[in-house]
C-alpha positions as CSV (number, residue, x, y, z in Angstrom):
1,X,0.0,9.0,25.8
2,X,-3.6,9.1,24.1
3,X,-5.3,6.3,22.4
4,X,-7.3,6.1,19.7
5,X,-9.1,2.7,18.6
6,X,-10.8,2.1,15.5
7,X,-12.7,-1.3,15.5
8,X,-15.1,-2.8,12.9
9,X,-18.6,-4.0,12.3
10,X,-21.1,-6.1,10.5
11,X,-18.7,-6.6,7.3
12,X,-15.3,-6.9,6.8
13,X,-13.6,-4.2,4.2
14,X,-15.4,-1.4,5.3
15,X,-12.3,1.0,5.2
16,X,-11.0,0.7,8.8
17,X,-7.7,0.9,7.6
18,X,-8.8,4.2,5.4
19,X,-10.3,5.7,8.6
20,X,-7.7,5.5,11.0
21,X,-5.1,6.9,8.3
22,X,-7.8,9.7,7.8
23,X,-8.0,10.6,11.6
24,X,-4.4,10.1,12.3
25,X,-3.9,12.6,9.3
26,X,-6.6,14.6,10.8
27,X,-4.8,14.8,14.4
28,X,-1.9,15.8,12.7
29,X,-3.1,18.8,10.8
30,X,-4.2,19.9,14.6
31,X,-0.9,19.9,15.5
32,X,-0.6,16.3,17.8
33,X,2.2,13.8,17.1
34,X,0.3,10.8,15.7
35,X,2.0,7.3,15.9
36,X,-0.1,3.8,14.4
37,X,-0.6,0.7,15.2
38,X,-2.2,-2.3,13.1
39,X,-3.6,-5.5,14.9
40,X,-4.0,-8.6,12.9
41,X,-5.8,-11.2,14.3
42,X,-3.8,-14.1,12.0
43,X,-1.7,-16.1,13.2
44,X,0.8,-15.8,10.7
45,X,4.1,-14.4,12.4
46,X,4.4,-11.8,9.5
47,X,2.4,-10.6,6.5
48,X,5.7,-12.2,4.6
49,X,4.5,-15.7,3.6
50,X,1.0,-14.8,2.6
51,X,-0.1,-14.5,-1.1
52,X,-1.7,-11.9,-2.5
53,X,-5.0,-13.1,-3.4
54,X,-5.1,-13.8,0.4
55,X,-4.4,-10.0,2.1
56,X,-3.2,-8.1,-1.0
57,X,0.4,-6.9,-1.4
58,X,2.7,-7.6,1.3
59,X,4.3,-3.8,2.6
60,X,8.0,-3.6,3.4
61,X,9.3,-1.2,6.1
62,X,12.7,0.4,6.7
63,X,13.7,-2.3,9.2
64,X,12.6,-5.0,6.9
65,X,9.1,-5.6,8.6
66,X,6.8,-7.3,6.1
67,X,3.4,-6.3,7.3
68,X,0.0,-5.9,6.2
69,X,-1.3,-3.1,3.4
70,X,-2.8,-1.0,6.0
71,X,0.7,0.2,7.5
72,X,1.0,1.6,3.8
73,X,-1.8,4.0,3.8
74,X,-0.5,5.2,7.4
75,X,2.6,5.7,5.8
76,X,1.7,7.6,2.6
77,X,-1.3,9.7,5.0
78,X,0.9,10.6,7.9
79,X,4.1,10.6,5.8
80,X,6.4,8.3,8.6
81,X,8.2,5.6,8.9
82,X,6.8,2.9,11.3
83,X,8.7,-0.7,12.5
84,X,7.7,-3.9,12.1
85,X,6.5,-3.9,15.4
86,X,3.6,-1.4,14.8
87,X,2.3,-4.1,13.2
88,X,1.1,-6.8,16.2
89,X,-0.1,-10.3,15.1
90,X,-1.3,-13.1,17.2
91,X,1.5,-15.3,16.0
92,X,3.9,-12.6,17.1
93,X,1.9,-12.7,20.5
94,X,1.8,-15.8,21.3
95,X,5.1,-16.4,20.1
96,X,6.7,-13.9,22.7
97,X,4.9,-15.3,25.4
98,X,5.6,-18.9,24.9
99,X,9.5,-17.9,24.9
100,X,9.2,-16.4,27.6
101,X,7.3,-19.5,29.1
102,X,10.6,-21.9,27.6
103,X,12.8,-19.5,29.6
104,X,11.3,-19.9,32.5
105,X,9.9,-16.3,33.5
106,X,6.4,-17.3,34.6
107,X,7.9,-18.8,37.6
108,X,6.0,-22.6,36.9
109,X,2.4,-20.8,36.8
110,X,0.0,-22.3,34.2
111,X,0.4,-19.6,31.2
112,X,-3.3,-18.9,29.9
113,X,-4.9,-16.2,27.6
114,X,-6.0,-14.4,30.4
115,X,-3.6,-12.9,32.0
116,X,-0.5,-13.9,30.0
117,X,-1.5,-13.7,26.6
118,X,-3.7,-10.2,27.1
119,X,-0.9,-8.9,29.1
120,X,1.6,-9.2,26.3
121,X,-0.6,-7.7,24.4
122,X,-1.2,-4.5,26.4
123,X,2.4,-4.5,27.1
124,X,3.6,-4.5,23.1
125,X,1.0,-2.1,22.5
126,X,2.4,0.6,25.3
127,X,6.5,-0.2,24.4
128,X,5.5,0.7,20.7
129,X,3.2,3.4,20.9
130,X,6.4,5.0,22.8
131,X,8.8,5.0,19.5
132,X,9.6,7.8,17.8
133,X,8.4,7.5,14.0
134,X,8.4,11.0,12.8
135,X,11.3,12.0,12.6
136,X,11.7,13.9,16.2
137,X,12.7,12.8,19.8
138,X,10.7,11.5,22.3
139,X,6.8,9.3,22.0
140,X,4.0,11.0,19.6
141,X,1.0,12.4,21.3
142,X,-1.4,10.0,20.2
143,X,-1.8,6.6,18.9
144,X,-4.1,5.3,16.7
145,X,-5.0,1.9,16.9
146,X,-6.9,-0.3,14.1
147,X,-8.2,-3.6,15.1
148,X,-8.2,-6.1,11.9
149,X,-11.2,-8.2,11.3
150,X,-15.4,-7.5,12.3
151,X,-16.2,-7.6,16.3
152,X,-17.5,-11.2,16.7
153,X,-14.7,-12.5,15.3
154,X,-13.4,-15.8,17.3
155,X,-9.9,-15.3,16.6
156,X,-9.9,-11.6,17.8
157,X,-11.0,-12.0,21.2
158,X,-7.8,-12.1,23.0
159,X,-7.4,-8.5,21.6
160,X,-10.5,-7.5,22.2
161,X,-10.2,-8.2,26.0
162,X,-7.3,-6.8,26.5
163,X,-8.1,-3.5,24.9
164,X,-11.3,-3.7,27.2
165,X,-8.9,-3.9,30.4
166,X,-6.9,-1.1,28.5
167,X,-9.1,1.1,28.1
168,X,-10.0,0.8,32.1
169,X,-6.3,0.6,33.0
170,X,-5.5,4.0,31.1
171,X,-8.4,5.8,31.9
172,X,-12.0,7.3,29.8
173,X,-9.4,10.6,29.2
174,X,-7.1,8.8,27.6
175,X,-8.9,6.3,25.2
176,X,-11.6,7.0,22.5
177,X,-12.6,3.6,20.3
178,X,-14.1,4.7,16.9
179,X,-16.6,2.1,15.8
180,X,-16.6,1.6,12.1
181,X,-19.9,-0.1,11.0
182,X,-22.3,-0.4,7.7
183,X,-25.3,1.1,7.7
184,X,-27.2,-0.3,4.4
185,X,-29.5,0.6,1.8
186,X,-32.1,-2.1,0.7
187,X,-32.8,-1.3,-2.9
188,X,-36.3,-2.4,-2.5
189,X,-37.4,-0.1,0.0
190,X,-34.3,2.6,-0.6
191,X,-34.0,2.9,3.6
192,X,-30.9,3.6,5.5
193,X,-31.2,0.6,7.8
194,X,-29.2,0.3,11.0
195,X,-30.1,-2.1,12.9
196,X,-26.2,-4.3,11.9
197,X,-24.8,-1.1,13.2
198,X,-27.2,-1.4,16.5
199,X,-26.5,-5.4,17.1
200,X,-22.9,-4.7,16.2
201,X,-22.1,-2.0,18.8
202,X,-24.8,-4.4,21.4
203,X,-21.9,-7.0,20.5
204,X,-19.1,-4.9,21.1
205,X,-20.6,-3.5,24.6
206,X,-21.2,-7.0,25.5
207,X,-17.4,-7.7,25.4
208,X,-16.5,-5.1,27.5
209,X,-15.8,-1.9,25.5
210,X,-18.1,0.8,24.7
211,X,-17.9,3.0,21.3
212,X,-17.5,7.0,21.9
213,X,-18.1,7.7,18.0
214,X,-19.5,6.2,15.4
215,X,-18.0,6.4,11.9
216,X,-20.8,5.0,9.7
217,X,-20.1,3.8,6.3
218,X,-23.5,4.1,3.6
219,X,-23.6,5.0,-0.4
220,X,-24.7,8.4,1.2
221,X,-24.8,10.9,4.0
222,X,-26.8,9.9,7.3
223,X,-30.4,10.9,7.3
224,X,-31.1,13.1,10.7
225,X,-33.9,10.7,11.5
226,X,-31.3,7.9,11.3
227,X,-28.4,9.7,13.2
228,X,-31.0,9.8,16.2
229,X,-32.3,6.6,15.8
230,X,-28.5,5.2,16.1
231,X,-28.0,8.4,19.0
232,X,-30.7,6.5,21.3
233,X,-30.1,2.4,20.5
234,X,-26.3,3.2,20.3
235,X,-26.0,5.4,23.3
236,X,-23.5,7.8,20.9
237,X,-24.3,11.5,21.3
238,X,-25.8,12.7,17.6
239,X,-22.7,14.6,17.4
240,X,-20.5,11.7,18.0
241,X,-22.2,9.8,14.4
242,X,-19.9,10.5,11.1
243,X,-21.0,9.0,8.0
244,X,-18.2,7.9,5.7
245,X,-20.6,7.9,2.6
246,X,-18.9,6.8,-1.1
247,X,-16.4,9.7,-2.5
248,X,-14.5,9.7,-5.6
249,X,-11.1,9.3,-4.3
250,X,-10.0,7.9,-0.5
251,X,-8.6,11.8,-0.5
252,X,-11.7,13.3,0.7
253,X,-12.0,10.9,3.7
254,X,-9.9,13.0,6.2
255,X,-12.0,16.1,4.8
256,X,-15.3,14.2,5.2
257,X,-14.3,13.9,9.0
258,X,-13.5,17.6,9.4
259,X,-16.2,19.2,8.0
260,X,-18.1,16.9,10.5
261,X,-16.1,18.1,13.5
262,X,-14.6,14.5,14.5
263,X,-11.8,16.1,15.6
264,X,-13.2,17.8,17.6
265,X,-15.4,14.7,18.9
266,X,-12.0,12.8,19.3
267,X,-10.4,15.9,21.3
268,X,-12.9,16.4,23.5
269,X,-12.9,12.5,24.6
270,X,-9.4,12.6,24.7
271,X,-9.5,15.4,27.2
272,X,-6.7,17.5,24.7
273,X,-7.0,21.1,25.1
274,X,-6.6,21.6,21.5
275,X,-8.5,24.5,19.8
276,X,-6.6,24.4,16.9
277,X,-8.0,24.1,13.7
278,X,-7.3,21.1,11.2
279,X,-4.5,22.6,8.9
280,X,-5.5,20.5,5.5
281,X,-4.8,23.4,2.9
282,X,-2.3,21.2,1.1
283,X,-4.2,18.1,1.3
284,X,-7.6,20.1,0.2
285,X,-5.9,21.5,-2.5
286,X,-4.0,18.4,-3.7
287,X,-7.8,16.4,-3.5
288,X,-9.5,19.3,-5.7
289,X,-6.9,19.2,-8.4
290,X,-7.5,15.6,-8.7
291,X,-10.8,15.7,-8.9
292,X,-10.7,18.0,-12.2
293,X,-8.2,16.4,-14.1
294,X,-9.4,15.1,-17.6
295,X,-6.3,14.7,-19.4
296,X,-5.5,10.8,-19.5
297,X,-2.1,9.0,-19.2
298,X,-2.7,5.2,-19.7
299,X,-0.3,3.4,-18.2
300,X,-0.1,-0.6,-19.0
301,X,0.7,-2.9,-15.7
302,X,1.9,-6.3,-17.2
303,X,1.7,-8.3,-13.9
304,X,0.8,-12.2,-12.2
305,X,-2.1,-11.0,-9.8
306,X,-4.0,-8.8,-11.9
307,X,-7.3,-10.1,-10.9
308,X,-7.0,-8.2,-7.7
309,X,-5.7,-4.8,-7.2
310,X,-4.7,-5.0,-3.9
311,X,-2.0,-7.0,-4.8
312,X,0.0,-4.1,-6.4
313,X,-1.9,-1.5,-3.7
314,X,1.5,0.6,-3.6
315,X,2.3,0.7,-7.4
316,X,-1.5,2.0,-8.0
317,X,-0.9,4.8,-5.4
318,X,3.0,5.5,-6.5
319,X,1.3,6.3,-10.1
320,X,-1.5,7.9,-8.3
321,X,0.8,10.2,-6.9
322,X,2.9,11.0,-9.8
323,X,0.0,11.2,-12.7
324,X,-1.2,13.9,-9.4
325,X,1.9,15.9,-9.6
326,X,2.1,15.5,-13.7
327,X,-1.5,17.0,-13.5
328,X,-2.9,14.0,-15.8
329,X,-5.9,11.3,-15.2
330,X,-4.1,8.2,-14.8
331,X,-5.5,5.1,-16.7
332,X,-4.7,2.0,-15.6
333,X,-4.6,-0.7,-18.3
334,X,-4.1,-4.3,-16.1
335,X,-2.8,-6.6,-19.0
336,X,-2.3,-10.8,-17.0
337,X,1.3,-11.0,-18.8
338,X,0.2,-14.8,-19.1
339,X,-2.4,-13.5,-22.2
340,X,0.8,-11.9,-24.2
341,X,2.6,-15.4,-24.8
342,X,2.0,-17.4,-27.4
343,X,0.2,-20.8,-25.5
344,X,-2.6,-18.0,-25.3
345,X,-2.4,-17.2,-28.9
346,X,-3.2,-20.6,-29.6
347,X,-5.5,-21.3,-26.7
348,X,-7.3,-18.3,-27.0
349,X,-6.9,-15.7,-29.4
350,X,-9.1,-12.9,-28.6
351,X,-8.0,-12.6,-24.9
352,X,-4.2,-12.7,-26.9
353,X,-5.1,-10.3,-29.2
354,X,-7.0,-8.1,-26.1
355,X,-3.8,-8.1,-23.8
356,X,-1.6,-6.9,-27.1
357,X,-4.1,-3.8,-28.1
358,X,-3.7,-3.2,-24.5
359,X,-0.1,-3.1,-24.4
360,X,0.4,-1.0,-27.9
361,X,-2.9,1.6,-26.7
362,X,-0.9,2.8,-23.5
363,X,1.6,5.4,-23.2
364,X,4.0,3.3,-21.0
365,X,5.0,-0.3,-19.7
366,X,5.2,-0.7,-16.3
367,X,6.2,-5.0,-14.6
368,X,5.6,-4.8,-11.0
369,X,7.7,-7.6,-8.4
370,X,6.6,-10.8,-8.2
371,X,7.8,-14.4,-7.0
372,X,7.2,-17.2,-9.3
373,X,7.7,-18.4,-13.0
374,X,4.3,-17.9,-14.3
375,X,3.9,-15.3,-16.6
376,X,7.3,-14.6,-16.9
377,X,7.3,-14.9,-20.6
378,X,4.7,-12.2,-21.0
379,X,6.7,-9.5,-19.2
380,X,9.6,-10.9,-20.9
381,X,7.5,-10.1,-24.7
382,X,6.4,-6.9,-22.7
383,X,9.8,-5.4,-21.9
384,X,10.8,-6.3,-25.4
385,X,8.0,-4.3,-26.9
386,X,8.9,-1.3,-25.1
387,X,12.4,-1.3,-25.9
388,X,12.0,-2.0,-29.4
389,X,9.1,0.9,-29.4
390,X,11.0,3.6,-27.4
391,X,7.6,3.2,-25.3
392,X,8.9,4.2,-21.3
393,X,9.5,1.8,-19.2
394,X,9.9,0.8,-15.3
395,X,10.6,-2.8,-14.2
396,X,10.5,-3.1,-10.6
397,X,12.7,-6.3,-8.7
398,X,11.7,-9.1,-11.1
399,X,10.6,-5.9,-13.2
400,X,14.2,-5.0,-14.0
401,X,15.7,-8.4,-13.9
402,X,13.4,-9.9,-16.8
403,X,14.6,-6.4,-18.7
404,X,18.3,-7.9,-18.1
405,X,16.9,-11.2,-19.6
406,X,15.4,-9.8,-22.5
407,X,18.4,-7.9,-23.4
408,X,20.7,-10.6,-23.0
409,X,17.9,-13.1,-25.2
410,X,17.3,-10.1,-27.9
411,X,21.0,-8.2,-27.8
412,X,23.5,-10.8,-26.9
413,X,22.1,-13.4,-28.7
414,X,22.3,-15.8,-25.6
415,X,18.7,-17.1,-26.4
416,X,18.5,-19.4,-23.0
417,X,19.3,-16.6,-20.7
418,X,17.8,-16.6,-18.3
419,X,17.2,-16.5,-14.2
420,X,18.3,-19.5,-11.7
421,X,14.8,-18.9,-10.0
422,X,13.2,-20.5,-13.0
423,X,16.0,-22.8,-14.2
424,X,18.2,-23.5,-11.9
425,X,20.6,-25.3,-14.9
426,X,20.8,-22.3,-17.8
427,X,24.3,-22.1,-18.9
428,X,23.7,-18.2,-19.2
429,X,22.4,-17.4,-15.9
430,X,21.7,-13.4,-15.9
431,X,20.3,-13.4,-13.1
432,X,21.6,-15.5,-9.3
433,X,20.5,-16.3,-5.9
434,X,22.0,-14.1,-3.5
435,X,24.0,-15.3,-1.0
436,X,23.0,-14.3,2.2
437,X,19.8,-15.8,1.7
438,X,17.9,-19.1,2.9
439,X,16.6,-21.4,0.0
440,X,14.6,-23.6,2.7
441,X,12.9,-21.1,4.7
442,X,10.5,-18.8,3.3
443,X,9.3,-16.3,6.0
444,X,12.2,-13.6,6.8
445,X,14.7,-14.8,4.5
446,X,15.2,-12.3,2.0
447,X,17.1,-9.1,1.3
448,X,14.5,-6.9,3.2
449,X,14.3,-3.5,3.8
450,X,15.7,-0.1,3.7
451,X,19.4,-0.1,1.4
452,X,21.2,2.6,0.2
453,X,22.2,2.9,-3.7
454,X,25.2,4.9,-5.1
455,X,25.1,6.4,-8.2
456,X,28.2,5.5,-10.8
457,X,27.1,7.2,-13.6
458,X,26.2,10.6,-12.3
459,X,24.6,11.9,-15.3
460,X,21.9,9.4,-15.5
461,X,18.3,9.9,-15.8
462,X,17.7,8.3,-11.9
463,X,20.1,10.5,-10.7
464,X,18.4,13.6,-12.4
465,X,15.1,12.4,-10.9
466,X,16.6,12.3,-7.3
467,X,17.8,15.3,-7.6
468,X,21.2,15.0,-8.4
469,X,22.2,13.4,-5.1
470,X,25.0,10.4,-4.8
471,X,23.2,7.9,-2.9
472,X,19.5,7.2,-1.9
473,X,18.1,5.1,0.1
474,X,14.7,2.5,-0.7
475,X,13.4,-0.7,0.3
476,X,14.1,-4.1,-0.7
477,X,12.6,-7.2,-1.0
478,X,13.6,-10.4,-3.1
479,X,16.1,-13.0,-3.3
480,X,17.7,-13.2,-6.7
481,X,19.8,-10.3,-8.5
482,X,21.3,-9.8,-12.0
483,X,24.9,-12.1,-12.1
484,X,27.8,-9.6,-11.2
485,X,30.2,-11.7,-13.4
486,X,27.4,-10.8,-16.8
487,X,27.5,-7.1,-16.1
488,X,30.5,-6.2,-18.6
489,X,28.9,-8.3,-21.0
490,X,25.5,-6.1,-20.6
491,X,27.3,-2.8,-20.5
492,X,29.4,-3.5,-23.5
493,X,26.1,-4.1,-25.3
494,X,24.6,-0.8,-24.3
495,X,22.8,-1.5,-21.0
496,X,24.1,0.9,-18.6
497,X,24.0,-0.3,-14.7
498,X,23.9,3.3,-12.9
499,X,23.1,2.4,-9.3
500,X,24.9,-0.2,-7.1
501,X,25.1,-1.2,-3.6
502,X,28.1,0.0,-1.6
503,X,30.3,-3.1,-2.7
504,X,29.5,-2.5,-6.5
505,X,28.6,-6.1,-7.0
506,X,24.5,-6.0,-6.2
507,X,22.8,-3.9,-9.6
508,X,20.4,-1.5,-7.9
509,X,19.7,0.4,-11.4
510,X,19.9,-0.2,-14.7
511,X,19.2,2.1,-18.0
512,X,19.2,1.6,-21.6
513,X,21.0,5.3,-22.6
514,X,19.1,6.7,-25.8
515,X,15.8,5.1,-24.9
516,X,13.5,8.1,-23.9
517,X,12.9,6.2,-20.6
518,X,13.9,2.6,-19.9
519,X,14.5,2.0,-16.2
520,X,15.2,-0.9,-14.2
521,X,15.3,-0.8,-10.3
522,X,16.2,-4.0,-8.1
523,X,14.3,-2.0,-5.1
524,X,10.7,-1.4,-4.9
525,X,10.6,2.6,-4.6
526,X,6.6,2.6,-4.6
527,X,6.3,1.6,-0.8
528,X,8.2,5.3,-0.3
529,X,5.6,7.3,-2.7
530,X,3.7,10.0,-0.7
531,X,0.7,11.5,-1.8
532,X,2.8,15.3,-1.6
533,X,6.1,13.4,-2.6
534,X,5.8,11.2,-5.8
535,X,8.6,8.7,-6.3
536,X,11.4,9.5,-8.5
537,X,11.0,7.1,-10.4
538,X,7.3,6.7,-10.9
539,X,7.0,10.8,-11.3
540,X,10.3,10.1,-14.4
541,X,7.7,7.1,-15.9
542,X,4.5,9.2,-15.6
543,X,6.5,12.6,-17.4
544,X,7.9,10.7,-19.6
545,X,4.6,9.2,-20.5
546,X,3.5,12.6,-21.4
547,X,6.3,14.3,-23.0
548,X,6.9,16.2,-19.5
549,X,10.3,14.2,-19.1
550,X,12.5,17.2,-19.5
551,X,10.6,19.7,-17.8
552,X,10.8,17.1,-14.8
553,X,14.3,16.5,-15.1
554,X,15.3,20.4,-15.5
555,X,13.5,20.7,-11.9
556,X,12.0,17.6,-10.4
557,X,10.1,19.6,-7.4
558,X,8.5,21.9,-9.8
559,X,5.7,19.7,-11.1
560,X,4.9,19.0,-7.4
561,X,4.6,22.0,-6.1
562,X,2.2,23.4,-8.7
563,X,-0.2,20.9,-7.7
564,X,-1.1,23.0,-4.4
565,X,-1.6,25.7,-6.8
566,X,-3.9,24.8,-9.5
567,X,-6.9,22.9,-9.8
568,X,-7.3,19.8,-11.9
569,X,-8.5,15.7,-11.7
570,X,-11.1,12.9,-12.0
571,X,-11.4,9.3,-11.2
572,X,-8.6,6.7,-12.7
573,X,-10.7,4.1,-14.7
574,X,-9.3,0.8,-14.2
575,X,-9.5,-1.7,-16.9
576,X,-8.7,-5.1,-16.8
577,X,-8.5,-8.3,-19.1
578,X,-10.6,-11.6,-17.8
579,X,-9.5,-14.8,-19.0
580,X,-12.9,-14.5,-21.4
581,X,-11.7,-12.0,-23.4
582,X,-14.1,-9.4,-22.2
583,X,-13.3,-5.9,-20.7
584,X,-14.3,-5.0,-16.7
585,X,-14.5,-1.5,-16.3
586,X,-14.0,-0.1,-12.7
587,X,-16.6,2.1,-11.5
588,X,-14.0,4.9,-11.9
589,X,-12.8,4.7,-8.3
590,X,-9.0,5.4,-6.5
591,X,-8.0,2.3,-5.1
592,X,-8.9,0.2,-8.3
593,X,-12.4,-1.9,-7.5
594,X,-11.1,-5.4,-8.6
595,X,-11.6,-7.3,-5.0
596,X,-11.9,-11.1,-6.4
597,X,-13.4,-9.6,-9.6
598,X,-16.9,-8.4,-8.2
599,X,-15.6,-5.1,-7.6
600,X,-17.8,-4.4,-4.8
601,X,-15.5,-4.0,-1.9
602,X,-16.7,-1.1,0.3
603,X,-13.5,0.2,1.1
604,X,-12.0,0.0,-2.4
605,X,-15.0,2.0,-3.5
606,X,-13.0,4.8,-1.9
């Protein structure tokens, strides 16, 4: 087994998480197996508990795992399927050793971080590095590693000596660390500076590891006279320094690194024999026809944490993928479904009447998950306007049950509908707590992970858009569900619930037949989006949105594979509504730049 680690420096967000996707990717396209691993430093047990605004959205695996964002873009660049334990936290850490301690199997020795706690970590690292997560038999060829956090870090320095004594224990043939660092432009002087980068690889030297590339991030390419300045205070060869300078989309990152031969760099320090060119055709192809497309599809995201993107990371991308396929500039209208109920209307009226032109401007309505009552009202007023409109729709987990309550409200006439989340005493509750949850603990509790769907209704728009297949499997997370003893009610009244779980009593999917597209899912099928292969469902939303519905439905691969063979794309502007009323406008990046509202997040510049 090869390693590869990616570590940090000088600021956080600098795009490790970008990077090692990009070389794993990279790896891959020479023909390697590539498996990942994320170490966070927290000591959180799980990303699971964590809010948004903390560490952006919280990812969900096929096992259930609820882990940190990064495992996403490993996911989406690598296209597999990690485990939870790919993703390696101190609380898991210390947690595994101090059961082992209650069971006795340190034999009465003191238990310290050095050698218990730095063994477990070397010894989770080699047991997962070994599973399979593409698909085939047997451990990948490489494993990339990406150490959360900025070297320096007091919490990270458990990890950071034992990746020092693995890096001796497997050998210099067998390990190449990547340090990520900033190398800055002062605007008064307009000089790449690097002395961060040289006290930030001093630091990491000091502790016991030594960098073999540098990967430097800067609003533009190196300078020579800089790459050898860093060459001789950095002891990296010249041809070892990548820059990682600002592109359009994070697409280019893996194309960056080739044209600068880091693969080649990584190879050689891995001692592979591999003379095999990158093989990034597809991917080249797929990141030139988004650069050139002009034609827009605004899409309206009526969500809780739109004051930082990151919270809906894998929605953005999902739509990324499918306005991609759909050959159309997506648009991305954030609308705070607080500012579309009537307490703003009366509190303040222009960031009402904003949110509203907002809504009624874009092309199609899209409520993301969420936990909590606030804002429900304003997706509920949302969901309304796009049924009422014939204006597409997706509601995703609290998505499509706050589509059930609105129907109930609007259709039904049962005007305190509602959901036992947010009152727990509504004599029409639409939709329950699921039973085989835990109302007292938080952390693990939920319906989580992969869970297959049938079909009922075969001739159904979600069936179309899966391609005519009687099941599929996606990922779960949440703990209430639409109430099994309304659904007749519902279906009597025109809803129509197409997808269920194997027992028929959990709604997976609901429609509203005769709207042009009004979906409701209970599963979150963003977190399965790839960058080649769009959701279903997002790609059915996005065609929809521009009268390609039919075309998609008539052959749902067809859009897809004319991406590799055209050329079309640009940037997705990203709007979104402050509580002042006013209008931020992203600089036009991928990722959506809204990181606590400055927008100046290195890595979401990408």
């Amino acid at each position: 087994m090869k390693y590869v680690l990616v570590t940090g420096g000088v600021v956080s967000g600098l795009g490790k998480g970008v990077t090692a996707s990009s070389i794993g990717l990279l790896l891959k396209a020479c023909g390697l197996r590539v498996t990942s691993i994320k170490i966070d430093p927290y000591l959180n047990t799980d990303a699971g508990t964590m809010s948004p605004f903390e560490h952006g959205e919280v990812f969900v695996l096929d096992d259930g795992g609820e882990v940190d964002l990064d495992l996403g873009n490993y996911e989406r660049f690598l296209d597999i399927k990690l485990t939870r334990d790919n993703n390696i936290t101190t609380g898991k850490i210390y947690q595994s050793v101090i059961d082992k301690e209650r069971k006795g199997d340190y034999l009465g020795k003191t238990v310290q971080v050095v050698p218990h706690i730095t063994d477990a970590i070397q010894e989770w690292i080699e047991r997962v590095a070994k599973i399979p997560v593409d698909g085939q038999e047997g451990p990948a060829d490489v494993c990339v590693i990406e150490l959360g956090g900025t070297i320096g870090d007091i919490e990270s320095m458990p990890f950071i000596e034992a990746l020092g004594q693995f890096s001796y224990r497997v050998g210099p043939g067998n390990f190449c660390l990547i340090h990520v660092s900033l190398v800055p432009v002062l605007n008064v002087v307009g000089e790449q500076k690097t002395k961060p980068t040289q006290h930030s690889v001093r630091g990491l030297r000091g502790l016991g590891l030594t960098p073999n590339i540098l990967a430097c991030r800067s609003t533009k390419a190196l300078e020579e006279n800089v790459k050898a300045k860093l060459a001789q205070f950095c002891h990296v060869p010249a041809e070892n320094i990548v820059t990682l300078y600002d592109v359009p989309n994070i697409w280019h990152v893996p194309l960056l690194l080739r044209d600068q031969k880091a693969h080649e760099a990584i190879l050689k320090g891995l001692n592979l024999g591999v003379t095999t060119e990158p093989d990034l055709k597809e991917w080249t192809a797929r990141t030139i026809v988004f650069d050139k497309l002009h034609d827009p599809v605004r899409i309206a995201m009526v969500g809780k944490y739109t004051g930082l993107s990151d919270s809906y990371l894998s929605v953005l991308k999902a739509l990324l993928h499918a306005s991609v396929a759909c050959h159309r500039k997506l648009i991305l209208e954030w609308v705070a479904a607080c500012d579309l109920e009537d307490m703003t209307a009366e509190e303040t009226p222009d960031v009402y009447k904003a949110a509203w032109d907002c809504l009624k401007d874009a092309d199609a309505v899209l409520v993301p998950g969420g936990f909590g009552d606030r804002g429900v009202q304003g997706k509920i007023l949302a969901a309304k306007y796009a049924r009422e409109n014939n204006v597409p729709f997706l509601g995703i987990c609290l998505g499509m049950q706050i589509a059930v309550i609105e129907f109930a409200r609007s259709v039904l006439g049962l005007h305190d509908a509602n959901s036992t989340e947010f009152d727990p005493d509504t004599p029409n509750p639409c939709v329950i707590f699921m039973p085989e949850g835990s109302k007292t603990h938080m952390g693990g509790t939920m319906r989580l992970g992969s869970r297959r769907t049938y079909f009922n209704v075969a001739d159904c728009i979600s069936a179309k858009l899966y391609g005519n297949v009687s099941f599929v499997d996606e990922r779960h997370r949440h703990r209430y569900e639409v109430n099994p003893n309304m659904i007749l009610q519902l279906e009597n009244a025109g809803l129509s619930f197409v997808g269920r779980d194997e027992t028929g009593q959990r709604m997976e999917i609901v429609e509203l037949p005769g709207h042009p597209y009004f979906v409701g899912v209970q599963f979150h099928p963003e977190f399965k989006s790839r960058p080649g292969k769009p959701s279903a469902l997002f790609l059915g939303l996005i065609a929809a949105a521009c009268q390609q519905l039919e075309t998609v439905l008539h052959d749902p691969g067809l859009l897809r594979k004319s991406v590799t063979n055209g050329m079309a794309n640009g940037h997705s502007p990203v709007r979104a509504y402050k509580n002042d009323g006013t209008i931020k406008l992203s600089n036009g990046t991928v990722n959506g730049v809204y990181s606590n509202g400055n927008g100046m997040h290195l890595e979401r510049n990408w």
